[in-house]
C-alpha positions, 0 to 999 in steps of 0.5 A: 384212783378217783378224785375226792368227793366235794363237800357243799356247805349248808346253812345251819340255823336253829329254827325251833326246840323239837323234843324227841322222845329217848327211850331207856332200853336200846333197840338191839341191832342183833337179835330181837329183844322184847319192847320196854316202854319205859321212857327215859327222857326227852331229847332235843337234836338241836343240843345232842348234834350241836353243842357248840353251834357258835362253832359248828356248821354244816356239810353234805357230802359227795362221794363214797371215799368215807364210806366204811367209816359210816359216811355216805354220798349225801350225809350231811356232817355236822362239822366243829371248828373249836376242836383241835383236830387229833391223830384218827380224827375225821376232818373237813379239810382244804386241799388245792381249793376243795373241800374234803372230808378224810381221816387225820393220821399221823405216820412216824413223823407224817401227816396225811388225810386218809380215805376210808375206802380202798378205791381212794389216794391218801392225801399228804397234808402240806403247809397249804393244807388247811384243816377246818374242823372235826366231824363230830357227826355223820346224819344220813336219811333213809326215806324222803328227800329235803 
């Protein structure tokens, strides 16, 4: 089985407020619809993906053990330590000194950290397992490189 990505912690500091603009139609995924032009509002990301930047930081991953839940090698993860990890959640997590980011699932009366790709071990999640926060957000870049 393969080793569990790392996760790199990344410094996150609100530089400045960037309006994006948000546009009332969705854009279809399927089948193309016409373009509606209608804006609906403005959208800072800053307050979309951190709410609570007091209790947020930021993670990159390494790896591919979260691929089929959208998380790819070089996602950066926006991770919230005042949530209170539940059953299904996805969570940054220390286990043996490593950080790793898994799914929280509860098995009959059985924690583990569940890998979303099949090429990965479930973790039993033990007294030392240290749960550090809830991923809220998974942001991935298509073009370019920062």
């Amino acid at each position: 089985m393969k080793k569990s990505p790392e996760c790199e912690l990344v410094r996150m500091e609100k530089r400045s407020h960037v309006d994006l603009s948000l546009y009332a139609s969705p854009v279809e995924a399927g089948f193309p619809s016409p373009a509606d032009d209608y804006l609906e509002t403005v959208l800072d990301l800053n307050d979309f993906l951190v709410p609570r930047p007091a209790a947020s930081f930021l993670v990159r991953v390494q790896g591919d053990s979260m691929s089929e839940a959208g998380i790819l090698d070089g996602s950066l993860l926006v991770v919230d330590a005042s949530i209170e990890a539940q059953n299904g959640m996805i969570v940054l997590a220390i286990v043996d000194n490593e950080f790793t980011v898994k799914r929280l699932v509860k098995i009959r009366e059985t924690w583990i950290l569940k890998p979303d790709h099949p090429g990965y071990s479930e973790i039993p999640v033990t007294p030392d397992t240290e749960i550090r926060g809830v991923v809220t957000a998974s942001i991935q870049k298509f073009v370019g490189n920062f």
